[in-house]
Residue frames as a rotation matrix with the C-alpha (Angstrom) as fourth column:
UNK 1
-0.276 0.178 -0.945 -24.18
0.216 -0.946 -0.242 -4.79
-0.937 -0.271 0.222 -6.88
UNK 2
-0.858 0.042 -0.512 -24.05
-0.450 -0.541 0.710 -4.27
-0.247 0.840 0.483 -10.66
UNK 3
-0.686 0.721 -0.103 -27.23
0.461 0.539 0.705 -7.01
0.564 0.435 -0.702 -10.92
UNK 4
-0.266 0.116 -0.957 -28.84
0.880 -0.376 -0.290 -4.68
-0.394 -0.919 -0.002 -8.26
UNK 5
-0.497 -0.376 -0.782 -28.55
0.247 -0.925 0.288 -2.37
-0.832 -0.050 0.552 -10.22
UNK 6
-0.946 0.305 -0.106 -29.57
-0.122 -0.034 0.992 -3.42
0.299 0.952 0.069 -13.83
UNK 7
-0.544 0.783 -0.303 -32.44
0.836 0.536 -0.116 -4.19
0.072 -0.316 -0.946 -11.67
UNK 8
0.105 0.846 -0.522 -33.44
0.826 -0.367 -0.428 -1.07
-0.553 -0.386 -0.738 -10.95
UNK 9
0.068 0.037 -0.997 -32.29
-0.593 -0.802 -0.070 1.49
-0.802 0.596 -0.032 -13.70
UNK 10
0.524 0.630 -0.573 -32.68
-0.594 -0.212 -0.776 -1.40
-0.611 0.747 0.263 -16.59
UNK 11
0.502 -0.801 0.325 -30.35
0.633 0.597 0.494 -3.38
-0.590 -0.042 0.807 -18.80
UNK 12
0.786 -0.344 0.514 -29.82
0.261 -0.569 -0.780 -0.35
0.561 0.747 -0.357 -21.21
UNK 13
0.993 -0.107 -0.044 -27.72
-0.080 -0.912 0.402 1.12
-0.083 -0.396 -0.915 -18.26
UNK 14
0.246 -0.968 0.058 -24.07
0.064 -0.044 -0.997 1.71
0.967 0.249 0.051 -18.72
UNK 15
0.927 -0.138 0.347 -22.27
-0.367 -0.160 0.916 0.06
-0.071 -0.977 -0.199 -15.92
UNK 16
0.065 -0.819 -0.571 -18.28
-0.279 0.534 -0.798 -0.52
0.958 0.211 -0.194 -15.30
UNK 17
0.937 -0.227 -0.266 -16.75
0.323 0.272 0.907 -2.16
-0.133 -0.935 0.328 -12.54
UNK 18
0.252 -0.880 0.403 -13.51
-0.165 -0.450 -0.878 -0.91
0.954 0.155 -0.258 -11.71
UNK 19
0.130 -0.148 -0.980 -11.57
0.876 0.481 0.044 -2.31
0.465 -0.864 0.192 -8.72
UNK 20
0.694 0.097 0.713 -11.02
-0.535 -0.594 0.601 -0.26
0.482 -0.799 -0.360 -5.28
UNK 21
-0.393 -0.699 -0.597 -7.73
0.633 0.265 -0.727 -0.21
0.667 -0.664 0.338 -3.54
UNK 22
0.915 0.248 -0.318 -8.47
0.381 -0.270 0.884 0.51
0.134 -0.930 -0.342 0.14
UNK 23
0.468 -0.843 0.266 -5.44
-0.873 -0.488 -0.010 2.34
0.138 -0.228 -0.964 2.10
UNK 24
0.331 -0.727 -0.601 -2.51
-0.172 0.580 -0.796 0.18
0.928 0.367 0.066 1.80
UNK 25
0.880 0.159 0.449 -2.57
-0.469 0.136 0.872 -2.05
0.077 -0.978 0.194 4.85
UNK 26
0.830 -0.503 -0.243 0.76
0.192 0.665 -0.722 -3.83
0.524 0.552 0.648 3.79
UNK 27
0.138 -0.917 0.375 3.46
0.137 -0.357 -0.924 -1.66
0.981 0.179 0.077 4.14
UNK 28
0.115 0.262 0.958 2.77
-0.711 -0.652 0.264 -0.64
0.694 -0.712 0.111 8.26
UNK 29
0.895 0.395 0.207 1.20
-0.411 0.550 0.727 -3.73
0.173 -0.735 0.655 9.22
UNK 30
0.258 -0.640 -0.724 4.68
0.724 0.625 -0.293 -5.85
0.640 -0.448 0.624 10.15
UNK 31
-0.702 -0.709 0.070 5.04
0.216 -0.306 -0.927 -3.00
0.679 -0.636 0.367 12.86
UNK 32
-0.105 0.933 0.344 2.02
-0.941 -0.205 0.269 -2.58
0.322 -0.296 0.899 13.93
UNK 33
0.735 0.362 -0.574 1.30
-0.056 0.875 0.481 -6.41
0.676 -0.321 0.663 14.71
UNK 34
0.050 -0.848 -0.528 5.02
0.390 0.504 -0.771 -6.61
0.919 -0.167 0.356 16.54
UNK 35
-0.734 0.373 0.567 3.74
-0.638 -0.665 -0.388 -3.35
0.233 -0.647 0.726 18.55
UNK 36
0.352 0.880 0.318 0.25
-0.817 0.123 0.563 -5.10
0.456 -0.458 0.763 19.95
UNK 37
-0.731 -0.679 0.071 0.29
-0.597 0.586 -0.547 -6.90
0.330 -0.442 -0.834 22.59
UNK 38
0.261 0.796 0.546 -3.12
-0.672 0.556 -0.490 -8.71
-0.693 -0.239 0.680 21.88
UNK 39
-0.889 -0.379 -0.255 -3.59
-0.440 0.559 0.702 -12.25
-0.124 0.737 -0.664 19.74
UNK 40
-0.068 0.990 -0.124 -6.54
-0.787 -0.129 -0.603 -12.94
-0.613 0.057 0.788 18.81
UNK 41
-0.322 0.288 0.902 -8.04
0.662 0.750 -0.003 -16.03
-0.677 0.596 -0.432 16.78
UNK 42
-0.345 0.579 0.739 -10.21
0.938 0.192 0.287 -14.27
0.024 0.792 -0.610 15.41
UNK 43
-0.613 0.073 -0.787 -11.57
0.179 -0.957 -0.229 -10.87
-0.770 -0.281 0.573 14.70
UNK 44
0.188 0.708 0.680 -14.73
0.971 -0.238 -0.021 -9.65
0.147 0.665 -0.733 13.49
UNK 45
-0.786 -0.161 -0.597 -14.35
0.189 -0.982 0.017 -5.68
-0.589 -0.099 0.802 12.54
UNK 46
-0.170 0.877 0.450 -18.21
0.626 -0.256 0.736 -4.55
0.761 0.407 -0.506 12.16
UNK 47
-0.710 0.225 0.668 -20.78
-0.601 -0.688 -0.407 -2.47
0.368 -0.690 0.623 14.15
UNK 48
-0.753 0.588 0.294 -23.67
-0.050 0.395 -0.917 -3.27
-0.656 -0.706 -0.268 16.24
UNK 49
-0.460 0.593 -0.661 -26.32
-0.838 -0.044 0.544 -3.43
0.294 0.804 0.517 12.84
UNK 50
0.456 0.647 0.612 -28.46
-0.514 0.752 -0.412 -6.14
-0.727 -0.127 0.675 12.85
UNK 51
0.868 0.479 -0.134 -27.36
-0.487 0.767 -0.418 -7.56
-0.097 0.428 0.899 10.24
UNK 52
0.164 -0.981 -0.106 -23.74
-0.840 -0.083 -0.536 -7.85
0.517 0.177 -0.838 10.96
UNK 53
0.495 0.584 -0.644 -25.28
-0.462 0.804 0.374 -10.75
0.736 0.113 0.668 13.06
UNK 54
-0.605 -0.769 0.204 -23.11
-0.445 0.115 -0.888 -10.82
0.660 -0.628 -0.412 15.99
UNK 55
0.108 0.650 0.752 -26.12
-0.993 0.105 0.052 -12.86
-0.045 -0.753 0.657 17.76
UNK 56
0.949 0.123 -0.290 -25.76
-0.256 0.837 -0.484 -15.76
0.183 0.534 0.825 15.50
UNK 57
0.104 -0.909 -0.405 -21.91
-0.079 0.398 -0.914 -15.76
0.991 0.127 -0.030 16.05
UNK 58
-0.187 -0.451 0.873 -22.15
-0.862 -0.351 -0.366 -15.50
0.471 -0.821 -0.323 19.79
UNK 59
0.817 0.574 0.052 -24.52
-0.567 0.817 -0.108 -18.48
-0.104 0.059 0.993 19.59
UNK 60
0.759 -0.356 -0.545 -21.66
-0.054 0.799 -0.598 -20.18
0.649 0.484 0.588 17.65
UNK 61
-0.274 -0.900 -0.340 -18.89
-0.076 0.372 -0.925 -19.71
0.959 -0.228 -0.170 20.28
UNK 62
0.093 0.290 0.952 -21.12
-0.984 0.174 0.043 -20.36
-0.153 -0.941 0.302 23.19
UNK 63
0.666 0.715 -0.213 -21.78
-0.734 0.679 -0.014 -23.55
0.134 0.166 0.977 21.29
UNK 64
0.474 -0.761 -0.443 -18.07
-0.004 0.501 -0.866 -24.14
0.880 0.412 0.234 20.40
UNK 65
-0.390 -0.449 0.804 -17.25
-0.889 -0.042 -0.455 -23.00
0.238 -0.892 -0.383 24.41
UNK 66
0.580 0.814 0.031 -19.74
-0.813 0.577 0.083 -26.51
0.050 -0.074 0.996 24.90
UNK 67
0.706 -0.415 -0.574 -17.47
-0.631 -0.002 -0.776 -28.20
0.321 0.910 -0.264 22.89
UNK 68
0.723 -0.645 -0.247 -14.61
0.513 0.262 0.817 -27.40
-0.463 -0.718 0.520 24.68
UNK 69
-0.420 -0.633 0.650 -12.81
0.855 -0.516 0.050 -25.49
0.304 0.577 0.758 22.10
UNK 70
0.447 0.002 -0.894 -12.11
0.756 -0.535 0.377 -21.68
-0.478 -0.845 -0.241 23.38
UNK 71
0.155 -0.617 0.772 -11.17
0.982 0.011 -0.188 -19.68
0.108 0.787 0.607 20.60
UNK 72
-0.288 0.163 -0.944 -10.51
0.459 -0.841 -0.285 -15.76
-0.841 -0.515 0.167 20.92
UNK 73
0.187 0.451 0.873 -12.37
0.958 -0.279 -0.061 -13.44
0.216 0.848 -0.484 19.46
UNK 74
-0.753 -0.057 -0.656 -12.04
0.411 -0.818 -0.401 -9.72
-0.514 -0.572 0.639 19.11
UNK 75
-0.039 0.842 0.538 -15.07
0.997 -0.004 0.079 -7.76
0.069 0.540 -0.839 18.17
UNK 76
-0.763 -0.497 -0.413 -15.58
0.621 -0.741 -0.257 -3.95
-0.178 -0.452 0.874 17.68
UNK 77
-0.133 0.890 0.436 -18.73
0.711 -0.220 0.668 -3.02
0.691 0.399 -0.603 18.45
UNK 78
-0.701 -0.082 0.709 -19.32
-0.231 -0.914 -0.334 0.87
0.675 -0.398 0.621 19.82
UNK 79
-0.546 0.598 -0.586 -21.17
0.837 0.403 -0.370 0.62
0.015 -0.693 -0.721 23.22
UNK 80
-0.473 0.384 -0.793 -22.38
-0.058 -0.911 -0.407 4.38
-0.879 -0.147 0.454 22.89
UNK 81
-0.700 0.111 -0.706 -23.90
-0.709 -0.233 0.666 3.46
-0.091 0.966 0.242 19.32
UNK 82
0.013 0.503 -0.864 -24.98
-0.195 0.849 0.491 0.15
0.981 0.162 0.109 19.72
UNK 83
-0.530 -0.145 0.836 -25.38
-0.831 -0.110 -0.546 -0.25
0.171 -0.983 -0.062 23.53
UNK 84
0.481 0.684 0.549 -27.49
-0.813 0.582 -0.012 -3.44
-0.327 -0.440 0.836 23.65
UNK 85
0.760 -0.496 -0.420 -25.27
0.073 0.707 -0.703 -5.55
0.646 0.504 0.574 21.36
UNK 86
-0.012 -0.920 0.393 -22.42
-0.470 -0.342 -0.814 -4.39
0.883 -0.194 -0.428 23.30
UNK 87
0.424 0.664 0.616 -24.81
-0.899 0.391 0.197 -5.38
-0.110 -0.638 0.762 26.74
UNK 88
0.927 0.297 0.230 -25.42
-0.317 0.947 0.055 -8.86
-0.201 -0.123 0.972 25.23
UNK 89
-0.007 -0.999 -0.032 -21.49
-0.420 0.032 -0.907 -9.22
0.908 0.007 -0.420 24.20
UNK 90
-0.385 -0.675 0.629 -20.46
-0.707 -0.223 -0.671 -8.60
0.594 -0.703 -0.391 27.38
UNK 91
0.240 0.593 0.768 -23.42
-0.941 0.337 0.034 -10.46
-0.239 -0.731 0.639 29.41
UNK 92
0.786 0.615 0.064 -22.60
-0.601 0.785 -0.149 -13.83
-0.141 0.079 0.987 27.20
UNK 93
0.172 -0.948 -0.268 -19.04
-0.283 0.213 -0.935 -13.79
0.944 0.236 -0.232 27.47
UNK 94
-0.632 -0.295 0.717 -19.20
-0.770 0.136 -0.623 -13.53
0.086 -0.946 -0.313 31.46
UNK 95
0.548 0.557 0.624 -22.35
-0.787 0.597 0.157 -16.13
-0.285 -0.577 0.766 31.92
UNK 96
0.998 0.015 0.053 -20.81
0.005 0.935 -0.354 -18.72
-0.055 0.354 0.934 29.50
UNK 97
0.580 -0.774 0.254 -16.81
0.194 0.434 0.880 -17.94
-0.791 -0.461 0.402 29.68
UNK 98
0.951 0.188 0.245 -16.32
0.248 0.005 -0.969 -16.94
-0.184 0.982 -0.042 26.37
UNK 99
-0.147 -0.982 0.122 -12.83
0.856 -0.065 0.512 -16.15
-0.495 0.180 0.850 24.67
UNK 100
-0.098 -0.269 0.958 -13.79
0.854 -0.518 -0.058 -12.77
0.512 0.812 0.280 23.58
UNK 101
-0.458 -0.233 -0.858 -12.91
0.240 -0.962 0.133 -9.21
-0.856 -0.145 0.496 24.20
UNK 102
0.534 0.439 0.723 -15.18
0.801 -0.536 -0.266 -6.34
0.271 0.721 -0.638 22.49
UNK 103
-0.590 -0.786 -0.185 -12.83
0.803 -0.594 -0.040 -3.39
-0.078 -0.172 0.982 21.86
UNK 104
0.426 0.624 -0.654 -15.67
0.316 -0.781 -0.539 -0.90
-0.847 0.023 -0.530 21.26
UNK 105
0.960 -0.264 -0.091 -14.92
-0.224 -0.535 -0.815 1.92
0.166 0.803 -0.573 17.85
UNK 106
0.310 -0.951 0.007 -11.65
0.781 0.259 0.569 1.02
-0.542 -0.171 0.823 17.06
UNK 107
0.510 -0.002 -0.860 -10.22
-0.461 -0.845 -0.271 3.79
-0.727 0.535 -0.432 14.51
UNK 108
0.974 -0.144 -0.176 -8.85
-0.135 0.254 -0.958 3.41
0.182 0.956 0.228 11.18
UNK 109
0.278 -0.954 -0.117 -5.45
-0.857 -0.191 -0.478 3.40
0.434 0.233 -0.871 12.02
UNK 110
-0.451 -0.793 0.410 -5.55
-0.888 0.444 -0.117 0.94
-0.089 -0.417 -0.905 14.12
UNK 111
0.856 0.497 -0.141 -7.84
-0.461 0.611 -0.643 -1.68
-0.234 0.616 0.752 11.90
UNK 112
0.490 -0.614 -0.618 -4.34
-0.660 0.202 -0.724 -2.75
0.570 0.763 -0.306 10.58
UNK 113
-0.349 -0.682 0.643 -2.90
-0.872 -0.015 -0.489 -3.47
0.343 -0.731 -0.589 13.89
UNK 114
-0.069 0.727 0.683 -5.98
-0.732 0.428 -0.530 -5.62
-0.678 -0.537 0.503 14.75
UNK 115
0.839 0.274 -0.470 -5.91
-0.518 0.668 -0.534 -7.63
0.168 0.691 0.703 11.51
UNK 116
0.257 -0.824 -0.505 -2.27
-0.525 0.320 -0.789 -8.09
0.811 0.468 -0.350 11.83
UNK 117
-0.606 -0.603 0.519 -2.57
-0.746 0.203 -0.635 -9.41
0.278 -0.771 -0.572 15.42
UNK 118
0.102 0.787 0.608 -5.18
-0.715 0.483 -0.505 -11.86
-0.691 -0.384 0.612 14.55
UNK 119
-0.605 -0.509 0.612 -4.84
-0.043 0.789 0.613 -15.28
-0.795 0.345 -0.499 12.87
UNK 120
-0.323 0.779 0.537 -8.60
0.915 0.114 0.386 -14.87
0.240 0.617 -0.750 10.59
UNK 121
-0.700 0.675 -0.234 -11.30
-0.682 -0.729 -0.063 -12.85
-0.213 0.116 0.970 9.88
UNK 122
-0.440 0.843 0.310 -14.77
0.837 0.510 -0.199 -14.18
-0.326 0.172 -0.929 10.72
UNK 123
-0.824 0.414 -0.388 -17.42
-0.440 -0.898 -0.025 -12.11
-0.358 0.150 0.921 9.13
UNK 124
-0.872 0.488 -0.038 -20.48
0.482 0.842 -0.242 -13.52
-0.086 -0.229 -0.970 9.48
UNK 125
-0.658 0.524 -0.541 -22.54
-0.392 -0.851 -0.348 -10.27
-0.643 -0.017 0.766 8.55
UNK 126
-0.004 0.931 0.364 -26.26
0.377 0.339 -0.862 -11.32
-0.926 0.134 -0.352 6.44
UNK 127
0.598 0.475 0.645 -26.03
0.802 -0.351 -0.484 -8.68
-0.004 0.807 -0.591 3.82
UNK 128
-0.045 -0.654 -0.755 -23.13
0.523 -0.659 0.540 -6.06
-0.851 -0.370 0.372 2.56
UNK 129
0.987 0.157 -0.038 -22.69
0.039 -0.461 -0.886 -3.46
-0.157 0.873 -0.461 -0.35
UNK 130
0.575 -0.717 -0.395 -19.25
-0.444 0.132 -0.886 -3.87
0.687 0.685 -0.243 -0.81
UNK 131
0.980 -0.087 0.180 -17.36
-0.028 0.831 0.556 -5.66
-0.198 -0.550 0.812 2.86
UNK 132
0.807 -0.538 0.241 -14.59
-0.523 -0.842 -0.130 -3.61
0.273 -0.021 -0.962 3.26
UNK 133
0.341 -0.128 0.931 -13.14
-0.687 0.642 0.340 -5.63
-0.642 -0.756 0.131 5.98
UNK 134
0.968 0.249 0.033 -13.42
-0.137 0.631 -0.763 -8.55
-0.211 0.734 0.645 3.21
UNK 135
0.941 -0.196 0.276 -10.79
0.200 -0.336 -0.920 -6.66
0.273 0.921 -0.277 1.38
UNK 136
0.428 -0.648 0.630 -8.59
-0.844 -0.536 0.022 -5.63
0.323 -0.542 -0.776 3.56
UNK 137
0.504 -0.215 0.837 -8.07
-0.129 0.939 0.319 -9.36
-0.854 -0.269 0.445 5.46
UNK 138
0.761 0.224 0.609 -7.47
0.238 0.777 -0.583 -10.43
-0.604 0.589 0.538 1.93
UNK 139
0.836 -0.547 0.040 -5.13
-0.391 -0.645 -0.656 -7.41
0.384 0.534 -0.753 0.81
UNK 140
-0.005 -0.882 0.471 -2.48
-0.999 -0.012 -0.034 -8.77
0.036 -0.471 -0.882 3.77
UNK 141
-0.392 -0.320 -0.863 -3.13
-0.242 0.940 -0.239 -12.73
0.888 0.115 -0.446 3.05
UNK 142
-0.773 0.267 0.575 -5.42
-0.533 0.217 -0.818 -12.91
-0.343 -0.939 -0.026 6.64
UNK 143
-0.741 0.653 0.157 -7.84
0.657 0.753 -0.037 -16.29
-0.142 0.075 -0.987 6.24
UNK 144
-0.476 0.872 0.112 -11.35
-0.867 -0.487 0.109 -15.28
0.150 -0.045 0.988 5.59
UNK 145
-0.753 0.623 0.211 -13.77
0.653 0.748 0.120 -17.48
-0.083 0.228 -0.970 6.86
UNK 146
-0.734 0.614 -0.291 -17.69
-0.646 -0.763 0.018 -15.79
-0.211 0.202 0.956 5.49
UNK 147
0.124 0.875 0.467 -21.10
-0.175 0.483 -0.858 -17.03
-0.977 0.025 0.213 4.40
UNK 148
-0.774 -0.133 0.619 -21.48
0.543 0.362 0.757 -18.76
-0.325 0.923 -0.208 1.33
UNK 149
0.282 0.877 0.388 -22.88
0.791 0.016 -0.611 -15.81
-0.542 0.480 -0.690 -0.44
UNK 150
0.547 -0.157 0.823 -22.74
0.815 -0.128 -0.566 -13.69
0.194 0.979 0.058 -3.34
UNK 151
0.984 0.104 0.143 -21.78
0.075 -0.979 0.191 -10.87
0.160 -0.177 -0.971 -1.83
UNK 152
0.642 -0.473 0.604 -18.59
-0.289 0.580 0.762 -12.75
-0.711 -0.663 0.235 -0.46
UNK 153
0.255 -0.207 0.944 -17.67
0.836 0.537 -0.108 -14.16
-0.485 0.817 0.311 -3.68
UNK 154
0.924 0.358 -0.135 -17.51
0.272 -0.863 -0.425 -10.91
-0.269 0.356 -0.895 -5.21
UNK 155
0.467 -0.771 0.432 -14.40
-0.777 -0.592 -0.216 -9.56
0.422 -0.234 -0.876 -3.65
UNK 156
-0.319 -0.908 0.272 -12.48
-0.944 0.278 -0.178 -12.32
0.086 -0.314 -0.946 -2.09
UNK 157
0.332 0.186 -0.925 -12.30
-0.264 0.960 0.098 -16.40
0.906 0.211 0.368 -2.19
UNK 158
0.387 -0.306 0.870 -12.98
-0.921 -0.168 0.351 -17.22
0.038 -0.937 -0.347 1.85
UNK 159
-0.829 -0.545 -0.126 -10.54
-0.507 0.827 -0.244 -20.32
0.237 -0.138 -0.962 3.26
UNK 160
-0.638 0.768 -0.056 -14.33
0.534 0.388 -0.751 -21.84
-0.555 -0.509 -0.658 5.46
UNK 161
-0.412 0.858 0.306 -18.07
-0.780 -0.506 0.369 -20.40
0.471 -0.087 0.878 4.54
UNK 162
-0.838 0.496 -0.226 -21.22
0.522 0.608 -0.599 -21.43
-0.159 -0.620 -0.768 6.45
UNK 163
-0.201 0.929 0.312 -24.57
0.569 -0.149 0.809 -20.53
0.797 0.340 -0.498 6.45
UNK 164
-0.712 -0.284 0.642 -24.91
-0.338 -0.663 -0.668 -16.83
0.615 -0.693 0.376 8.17
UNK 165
0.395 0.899 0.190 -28.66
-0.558 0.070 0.827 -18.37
0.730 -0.432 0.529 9.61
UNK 166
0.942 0.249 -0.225 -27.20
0.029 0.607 0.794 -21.36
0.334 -0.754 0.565 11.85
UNK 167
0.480 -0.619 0.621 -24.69
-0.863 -0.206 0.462 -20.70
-0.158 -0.758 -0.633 14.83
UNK 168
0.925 0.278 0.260 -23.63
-0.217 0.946 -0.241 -24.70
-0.313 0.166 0.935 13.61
UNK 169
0.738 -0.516 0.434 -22.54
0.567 0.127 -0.814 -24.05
0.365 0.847 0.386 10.89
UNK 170
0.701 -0.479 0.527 -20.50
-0.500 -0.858 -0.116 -20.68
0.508 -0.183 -0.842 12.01
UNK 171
0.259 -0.579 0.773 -19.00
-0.805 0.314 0.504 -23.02
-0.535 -0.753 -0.384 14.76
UNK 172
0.613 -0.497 0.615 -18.26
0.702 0.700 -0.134 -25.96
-0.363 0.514 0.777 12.27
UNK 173
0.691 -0.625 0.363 -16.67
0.182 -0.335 -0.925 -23.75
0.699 0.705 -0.117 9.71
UNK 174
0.799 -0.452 0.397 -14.67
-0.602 -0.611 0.515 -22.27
0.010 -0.650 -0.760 13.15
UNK 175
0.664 -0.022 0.748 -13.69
-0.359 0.868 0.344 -25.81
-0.656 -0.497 0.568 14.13
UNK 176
0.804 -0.030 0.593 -12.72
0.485 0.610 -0.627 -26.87
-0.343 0.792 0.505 10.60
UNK 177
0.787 -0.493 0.371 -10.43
0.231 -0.322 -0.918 -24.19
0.572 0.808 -0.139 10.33
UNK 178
0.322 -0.380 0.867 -8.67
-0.942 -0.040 0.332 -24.99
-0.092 -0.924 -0.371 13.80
UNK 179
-0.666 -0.160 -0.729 -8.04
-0.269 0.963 0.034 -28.47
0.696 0.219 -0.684 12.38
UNK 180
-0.944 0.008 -0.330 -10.80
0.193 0.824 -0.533 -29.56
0.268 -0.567 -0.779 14.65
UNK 181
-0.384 0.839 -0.386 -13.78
-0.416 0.217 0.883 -30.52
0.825 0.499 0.266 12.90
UNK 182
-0.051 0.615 0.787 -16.85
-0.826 0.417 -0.380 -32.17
-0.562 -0.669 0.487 14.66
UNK 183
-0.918 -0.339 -0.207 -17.13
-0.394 0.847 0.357 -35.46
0.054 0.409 -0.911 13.83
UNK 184
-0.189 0.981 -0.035 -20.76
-0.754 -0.123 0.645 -37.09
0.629 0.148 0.763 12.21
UNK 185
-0.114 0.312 0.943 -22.81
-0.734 0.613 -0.292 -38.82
-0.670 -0.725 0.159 14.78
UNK 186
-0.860 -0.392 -0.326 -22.26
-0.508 0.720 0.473 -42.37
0.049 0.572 -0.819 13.50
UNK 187
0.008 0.865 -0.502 -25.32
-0.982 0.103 0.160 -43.58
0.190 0.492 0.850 11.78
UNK 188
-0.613 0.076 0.787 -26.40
-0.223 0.938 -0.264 -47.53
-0.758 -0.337 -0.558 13.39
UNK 189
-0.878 0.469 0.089 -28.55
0.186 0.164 0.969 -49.97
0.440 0.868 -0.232 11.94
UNK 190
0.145 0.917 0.371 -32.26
-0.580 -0.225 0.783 -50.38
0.802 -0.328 0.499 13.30
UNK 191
0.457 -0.301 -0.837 -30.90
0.535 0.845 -0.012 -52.95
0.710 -0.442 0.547 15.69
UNK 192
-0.491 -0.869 0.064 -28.55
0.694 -0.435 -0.574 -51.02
0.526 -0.237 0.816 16.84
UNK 193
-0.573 0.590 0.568 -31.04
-0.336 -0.802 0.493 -48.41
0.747 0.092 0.658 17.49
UNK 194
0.542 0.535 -0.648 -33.67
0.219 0.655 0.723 -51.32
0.811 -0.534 0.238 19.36
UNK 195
0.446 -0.113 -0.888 -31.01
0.716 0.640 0.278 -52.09
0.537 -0.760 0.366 21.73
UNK 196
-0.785 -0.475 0.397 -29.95
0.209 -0.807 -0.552 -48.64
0.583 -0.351 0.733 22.51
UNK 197
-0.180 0.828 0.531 -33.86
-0.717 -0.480 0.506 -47.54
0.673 -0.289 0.680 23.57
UNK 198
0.593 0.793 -0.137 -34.83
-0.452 0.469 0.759 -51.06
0.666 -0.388 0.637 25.19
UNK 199
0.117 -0.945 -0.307 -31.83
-0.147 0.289 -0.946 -51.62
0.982 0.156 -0.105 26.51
């Protein structure tokens, strides 16, 4: 943000940074998680935006449902806001089986509850101005897994990143932080290769 900035009012400008405490998610959350009776792997807390990229992650846990690995996800995208994300949610969880549940608007109060009943935070959003969320995961000690960008780096040091462009990656980094990585496709010689094709 502050290079953003010198960018467009100059380098003369006088900028501080000064952290931001969010509402104190600490002190509640060990009742709040004991109260819910959901668990969740994961939880992404965005909206339906484009770039919050919730195409690119469905990709990844169709890919990882392929797999065989079934993680859960909870997502909280508003169907009355975003009604087509919400749609394609719902349509690619029932064709392909998916482990996730889209609570719709959740409310601030109960953002704690939802972090505290979920093992990570995926956030897998393209482009943020500050990635609230981020903060919050990180205030109570909840994994972050994120993209390996700047924005990210900013405010909190995630456990996984991946590249927000390829569902792959999103599903490696998942995988990797389930203790169950993909394993590389073992590289023959040219032989090896010959007698596979003519075989």
């Amino acid at each position: 943000m502050e290079t953003v900035v010198r960018r467009r009012l100059g380098r003369q400008a006088a900028i501080s940074i000064s952290p931001y405490m969010p509402r104190a998610l600490g002190s509640s959350l060990g009742l709040a998680a004991a109260d819910c009776s959901w668990k969740f792997d994961f939880v992404y807390v965005a909206s339906g935006d484009k770039h919050k990229n919730h195409g690119n992650l469905l990709i990844a846990w169709r890919l990882l449902a392929e797999q065989g690995v079934k993680p859960s996800l909870a997502l909280t995208v508003d169907a009355i806001n975003h009604p087509l994300v919400a749609e394609e949610i719902a349509k690619q969880t029932k064709i392909y089986s998916l482990n996730i549940i889209n609570l719709g608007k959740v409310v601030s109060d109960d953002i704690p509850i939802l972090y505290g009943a979920s093992s990570a935070l995926i956030f897998p959003s393209k482009v943020e101005s500050f990635g609230l969320p981020l903060i919050e995961a990180s205030q109570i000690g909840l994994p972050v897994l994120a993209p390996e960008l700047d924005y990210v780096r900013d405010v909190v040091e995630p456990i996984e990143t991946f590249d927000p462009e390829s569902p792959t990656s999103i599903a490696r980094a998942v995988r990797r932080f389930l203790r169950n990585p993909d394993k590389p496709t073992p590289v023959g010689t040219v032989k090896d290769f010959l007698t596979e094709v003519f075989r």
